[in-house]
DSSP file (Angstrom, degrees, kcal/mol; ACC not computed):
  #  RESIDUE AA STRUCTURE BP1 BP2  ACC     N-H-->O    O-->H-N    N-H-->O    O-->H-N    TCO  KAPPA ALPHA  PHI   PSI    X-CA   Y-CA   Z-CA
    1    1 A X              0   0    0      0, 0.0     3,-0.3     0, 0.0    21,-0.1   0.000 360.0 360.0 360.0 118.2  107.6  176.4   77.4
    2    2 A X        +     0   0    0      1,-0.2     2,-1.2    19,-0.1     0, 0.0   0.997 360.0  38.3 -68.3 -63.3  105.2  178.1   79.4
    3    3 A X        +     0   0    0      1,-0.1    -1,-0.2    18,-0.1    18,-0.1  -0.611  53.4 165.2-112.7 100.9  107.5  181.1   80.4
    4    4 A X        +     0   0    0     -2,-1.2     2,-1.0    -3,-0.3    -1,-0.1   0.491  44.1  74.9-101.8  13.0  109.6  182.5   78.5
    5    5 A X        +     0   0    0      2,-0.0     2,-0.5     0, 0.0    -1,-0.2  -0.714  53.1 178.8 -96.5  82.0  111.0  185.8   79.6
    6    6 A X        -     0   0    0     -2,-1.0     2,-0.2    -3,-0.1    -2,-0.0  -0.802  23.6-147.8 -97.3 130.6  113.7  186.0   82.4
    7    7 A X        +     0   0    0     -2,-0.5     2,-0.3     2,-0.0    -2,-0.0  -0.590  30.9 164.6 -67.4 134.0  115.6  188.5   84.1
    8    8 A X        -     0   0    0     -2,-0.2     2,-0.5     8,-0.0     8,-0.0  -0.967  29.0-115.7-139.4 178.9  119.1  187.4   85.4
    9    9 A X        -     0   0    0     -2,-0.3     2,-0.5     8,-0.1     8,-0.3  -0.868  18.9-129.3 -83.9 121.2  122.4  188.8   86.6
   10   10 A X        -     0   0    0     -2,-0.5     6,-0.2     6,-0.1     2,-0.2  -0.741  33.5-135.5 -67.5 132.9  125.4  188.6   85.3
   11   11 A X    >   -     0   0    0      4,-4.1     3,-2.9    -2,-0.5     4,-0.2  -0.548  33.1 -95.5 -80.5 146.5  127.8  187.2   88.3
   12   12 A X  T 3  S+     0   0    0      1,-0.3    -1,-0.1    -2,-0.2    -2,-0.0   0.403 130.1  51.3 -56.9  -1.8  131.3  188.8   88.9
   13   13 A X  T 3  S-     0   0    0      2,-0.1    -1,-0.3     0, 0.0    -3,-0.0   0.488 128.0-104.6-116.5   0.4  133.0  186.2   86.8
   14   14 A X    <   +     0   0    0     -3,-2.9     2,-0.2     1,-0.3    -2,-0.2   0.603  68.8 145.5  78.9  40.0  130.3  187.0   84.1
   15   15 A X        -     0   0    0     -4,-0.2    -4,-4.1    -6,-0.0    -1,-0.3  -0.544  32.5-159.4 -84.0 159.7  128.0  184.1   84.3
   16   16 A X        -     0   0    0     -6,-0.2     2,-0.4    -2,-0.2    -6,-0.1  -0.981  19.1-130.4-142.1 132.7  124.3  183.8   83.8
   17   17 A X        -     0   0    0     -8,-0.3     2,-0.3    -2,-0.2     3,-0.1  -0.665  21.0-142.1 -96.2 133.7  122.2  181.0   85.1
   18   18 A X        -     0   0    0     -2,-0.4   -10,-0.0     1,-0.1    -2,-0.0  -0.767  36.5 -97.6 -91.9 137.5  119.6  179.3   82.2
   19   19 A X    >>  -     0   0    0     -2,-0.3     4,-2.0     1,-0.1     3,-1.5  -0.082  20.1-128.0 -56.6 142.9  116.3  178.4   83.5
   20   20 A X  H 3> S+     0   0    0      1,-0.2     4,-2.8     2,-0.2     5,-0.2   0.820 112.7  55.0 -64.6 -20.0  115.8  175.3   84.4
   21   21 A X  H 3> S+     0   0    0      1,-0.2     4,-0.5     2,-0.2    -1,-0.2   0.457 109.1  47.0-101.3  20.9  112.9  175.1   82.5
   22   22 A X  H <4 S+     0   0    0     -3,-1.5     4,-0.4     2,-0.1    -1,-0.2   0.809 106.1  54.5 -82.6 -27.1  114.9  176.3   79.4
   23   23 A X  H >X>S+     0   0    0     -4,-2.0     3,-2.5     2,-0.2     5,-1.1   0.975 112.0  54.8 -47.2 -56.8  118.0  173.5   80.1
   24   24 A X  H ><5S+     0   0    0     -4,-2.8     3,-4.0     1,-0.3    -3,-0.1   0.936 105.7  54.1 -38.4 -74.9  114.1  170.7   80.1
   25   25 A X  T 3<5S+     0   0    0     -4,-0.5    -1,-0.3     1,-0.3    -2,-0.2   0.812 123.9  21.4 -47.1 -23.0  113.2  172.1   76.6
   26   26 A X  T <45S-     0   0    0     -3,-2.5    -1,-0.3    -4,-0.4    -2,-0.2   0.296 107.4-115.1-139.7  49.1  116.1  171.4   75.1
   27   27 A X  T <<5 +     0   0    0     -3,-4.0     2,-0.8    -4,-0.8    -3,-0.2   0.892  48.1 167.0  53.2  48.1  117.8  168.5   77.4
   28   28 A X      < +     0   0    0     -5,-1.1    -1,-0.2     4,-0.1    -2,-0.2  -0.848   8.6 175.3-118.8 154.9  120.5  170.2   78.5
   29   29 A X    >   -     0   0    0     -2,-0.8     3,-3.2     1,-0.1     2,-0.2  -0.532  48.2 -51.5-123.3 175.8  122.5  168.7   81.6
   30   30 A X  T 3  S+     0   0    0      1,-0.2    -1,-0.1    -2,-0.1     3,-0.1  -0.583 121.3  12.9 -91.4 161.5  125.4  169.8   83.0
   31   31 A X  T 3  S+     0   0    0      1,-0.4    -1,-0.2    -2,-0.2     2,-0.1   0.312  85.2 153.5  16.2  40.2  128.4  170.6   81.0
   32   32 A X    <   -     0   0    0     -3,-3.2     2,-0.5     1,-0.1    -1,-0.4  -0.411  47.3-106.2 -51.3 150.4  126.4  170.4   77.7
   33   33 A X        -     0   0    0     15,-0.3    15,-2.3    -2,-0.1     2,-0.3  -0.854  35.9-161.1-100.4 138.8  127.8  172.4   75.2
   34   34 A X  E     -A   47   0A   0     -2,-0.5     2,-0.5    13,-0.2    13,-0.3  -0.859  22.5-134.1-114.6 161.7  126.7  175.6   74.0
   35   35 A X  E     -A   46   0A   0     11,-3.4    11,-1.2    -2,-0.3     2,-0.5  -0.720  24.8-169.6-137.8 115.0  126.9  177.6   71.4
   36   36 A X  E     +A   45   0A   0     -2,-0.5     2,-0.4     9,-0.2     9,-0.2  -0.844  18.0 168.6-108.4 123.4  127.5  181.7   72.4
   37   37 A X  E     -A   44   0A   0      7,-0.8     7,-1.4    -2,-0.5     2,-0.5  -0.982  26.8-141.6-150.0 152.8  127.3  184.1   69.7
   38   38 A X  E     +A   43   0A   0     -2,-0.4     2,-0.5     5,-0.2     5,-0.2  -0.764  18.8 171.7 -74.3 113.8  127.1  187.7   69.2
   39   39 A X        -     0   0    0      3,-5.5     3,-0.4    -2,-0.5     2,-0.2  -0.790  66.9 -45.3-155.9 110.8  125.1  189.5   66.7
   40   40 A X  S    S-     0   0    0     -2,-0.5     0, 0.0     1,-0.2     0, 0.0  -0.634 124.0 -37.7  87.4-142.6  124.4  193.3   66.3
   41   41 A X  S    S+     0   0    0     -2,-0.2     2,-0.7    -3,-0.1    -1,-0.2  -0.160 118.0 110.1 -90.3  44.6  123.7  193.8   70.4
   42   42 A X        -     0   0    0     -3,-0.4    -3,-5.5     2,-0.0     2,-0.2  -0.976  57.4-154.9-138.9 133.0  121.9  190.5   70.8
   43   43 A X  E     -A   38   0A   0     -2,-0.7     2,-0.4    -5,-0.2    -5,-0.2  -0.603  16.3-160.1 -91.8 151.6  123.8  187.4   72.8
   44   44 A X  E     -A   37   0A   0     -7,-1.4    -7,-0.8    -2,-0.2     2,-0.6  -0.959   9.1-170.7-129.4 116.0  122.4  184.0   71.5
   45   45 A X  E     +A   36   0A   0     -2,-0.4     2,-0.3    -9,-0.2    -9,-0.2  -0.808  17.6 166.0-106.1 113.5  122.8  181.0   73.6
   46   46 A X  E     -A   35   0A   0    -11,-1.2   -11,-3.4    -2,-0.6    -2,-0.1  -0.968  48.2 -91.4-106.4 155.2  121.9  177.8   71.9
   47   47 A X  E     -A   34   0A   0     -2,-0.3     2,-0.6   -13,-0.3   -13,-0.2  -0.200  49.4-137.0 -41.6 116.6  122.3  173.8   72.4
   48   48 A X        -     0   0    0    -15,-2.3   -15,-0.3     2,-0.0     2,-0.1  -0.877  30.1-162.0 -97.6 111.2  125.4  173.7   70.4
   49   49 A X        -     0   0    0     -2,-0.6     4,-0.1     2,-0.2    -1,-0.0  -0.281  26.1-157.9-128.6 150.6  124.8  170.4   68.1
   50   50 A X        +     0   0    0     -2,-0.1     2,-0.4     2,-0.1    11,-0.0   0.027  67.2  83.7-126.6  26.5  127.0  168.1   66.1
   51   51 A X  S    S-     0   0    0     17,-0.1    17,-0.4    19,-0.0     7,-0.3  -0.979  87.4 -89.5-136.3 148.9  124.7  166.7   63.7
   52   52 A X        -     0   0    0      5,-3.3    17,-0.3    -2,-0.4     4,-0.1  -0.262  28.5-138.8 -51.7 125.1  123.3  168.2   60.0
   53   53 A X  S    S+     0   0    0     15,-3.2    16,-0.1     1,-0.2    -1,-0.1   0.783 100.8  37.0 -51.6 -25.0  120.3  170.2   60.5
   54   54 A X  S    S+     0   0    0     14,-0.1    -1,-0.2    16,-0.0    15,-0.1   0.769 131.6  19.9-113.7 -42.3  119.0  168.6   57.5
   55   55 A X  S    S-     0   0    0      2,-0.1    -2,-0.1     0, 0.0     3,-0.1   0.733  84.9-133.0-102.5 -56.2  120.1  164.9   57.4
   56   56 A X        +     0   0    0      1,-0.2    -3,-0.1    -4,-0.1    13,-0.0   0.507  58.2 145.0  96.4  17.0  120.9  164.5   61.1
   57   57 A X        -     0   0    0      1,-0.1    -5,-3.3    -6,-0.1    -1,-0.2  -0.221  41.3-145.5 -68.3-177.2  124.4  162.8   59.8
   58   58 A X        +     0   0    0     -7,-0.3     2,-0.3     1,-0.1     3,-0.1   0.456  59.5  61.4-126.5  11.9  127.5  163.7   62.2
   59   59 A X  S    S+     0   0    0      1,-0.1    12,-0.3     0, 0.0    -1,-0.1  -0.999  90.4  30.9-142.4 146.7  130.6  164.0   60.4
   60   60 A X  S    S+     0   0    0     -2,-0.3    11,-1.3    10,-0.1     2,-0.1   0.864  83.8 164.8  83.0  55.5  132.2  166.0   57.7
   61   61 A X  E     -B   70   0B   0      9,-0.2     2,-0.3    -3,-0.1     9,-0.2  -0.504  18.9-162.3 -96.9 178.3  129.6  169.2   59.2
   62   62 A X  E     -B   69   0B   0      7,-1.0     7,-1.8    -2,-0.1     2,-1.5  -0.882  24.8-110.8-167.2 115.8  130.2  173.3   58.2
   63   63 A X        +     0   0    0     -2,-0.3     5,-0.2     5,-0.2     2,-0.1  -0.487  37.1 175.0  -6.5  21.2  128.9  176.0   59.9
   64   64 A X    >   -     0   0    0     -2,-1.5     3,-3.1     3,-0.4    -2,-0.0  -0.336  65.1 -49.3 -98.7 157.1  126.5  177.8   58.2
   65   65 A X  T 3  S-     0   0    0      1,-0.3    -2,-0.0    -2,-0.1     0, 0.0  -0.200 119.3 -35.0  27.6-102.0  124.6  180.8   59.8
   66   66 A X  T 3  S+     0   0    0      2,-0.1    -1,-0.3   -18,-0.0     2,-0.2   0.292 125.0  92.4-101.1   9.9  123.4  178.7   63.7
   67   67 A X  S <  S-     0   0    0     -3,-3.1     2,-0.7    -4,-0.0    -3,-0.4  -0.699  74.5-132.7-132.8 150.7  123.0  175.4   61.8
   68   68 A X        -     0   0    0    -17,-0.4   -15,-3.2    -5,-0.2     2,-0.3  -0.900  25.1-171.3 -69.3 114.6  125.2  172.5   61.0
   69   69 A X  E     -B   62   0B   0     -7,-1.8    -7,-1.0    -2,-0.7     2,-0.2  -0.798  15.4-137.7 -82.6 131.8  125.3  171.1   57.2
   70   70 A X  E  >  -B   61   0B   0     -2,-0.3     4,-1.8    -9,-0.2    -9,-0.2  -0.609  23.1-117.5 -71.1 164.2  126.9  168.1   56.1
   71   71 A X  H  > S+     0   0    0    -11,-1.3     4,-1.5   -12,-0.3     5,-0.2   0.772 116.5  57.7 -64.3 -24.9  128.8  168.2   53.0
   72   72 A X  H  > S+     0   0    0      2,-0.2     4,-1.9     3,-0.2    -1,-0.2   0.886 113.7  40.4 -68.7 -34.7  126.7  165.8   51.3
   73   73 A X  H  >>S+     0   0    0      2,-0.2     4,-5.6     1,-0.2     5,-0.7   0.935 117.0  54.1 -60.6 -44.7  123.3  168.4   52.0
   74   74 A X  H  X5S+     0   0    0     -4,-1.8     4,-2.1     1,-0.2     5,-0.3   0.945 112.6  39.6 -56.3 -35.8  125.9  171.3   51.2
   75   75 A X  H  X5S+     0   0    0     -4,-1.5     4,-2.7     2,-0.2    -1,-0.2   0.966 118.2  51.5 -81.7 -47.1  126.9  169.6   47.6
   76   76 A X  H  X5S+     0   0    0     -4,-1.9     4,-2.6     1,-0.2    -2,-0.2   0.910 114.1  39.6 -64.6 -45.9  123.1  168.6   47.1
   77   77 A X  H  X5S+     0   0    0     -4,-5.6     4,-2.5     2,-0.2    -1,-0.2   0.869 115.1  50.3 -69.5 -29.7  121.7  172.1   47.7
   78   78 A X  H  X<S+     0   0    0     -4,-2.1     4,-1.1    -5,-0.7    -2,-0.2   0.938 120.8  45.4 -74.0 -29.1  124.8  174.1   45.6
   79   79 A X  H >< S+     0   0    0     -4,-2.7     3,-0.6    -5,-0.3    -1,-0.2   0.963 109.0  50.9 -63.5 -49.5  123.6  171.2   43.0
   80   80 A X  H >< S+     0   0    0     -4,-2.6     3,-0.6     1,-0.2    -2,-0.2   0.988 120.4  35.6 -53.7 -63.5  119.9  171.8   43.4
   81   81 A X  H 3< S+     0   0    0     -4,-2.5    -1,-0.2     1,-0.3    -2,-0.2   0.429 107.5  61.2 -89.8  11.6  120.4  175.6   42.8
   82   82 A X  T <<        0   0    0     -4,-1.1    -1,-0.3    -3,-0.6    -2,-0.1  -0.489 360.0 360.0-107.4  69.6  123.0  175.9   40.4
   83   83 A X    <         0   0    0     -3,-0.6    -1,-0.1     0, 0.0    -2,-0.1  -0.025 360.0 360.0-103.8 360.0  121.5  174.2   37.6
């Protein structure tokens, strides 16, 4: 991604248009979903995903920090590191 710093407006219904050339980098079309979160005074928008960061399965996922776990990764790492 060649350029990555943009200015926008917030619109009076309190949108903001993503670059097209950030929707390319990470294939998002319209009405992908994304994932809006607040933290300290920094907005994060990212491609909001349904598959294990770690496995790439797609069901029986958890939340953790931005990332999607499965349970089978979750049970394998609490295994790994409680020992």
């Amino acid at each position: 991604m060649e350029n990555n710093n943009h200015i926008r407006h917030i619109d009076e219904l309190g949108r903001v248009v993503i670059p097209a050339n950030f929707r390319k980098a990470l294939s998002l079309e319209t009405d992908s979903p994304v994932s809006i979160n607040l933290q300290g005074n920094t907005i994060t928008i990212q491609a909001a995903t349904s598959r294990c960061a770690i496995c790439g399965k797609e069901d029986n996922l958890h939340n953790i920090g931005d990332k999607w776990i499965c349970q089978s990764c979750v049970d394998f790492i609490n295994h790994k590191f409680t020992k």
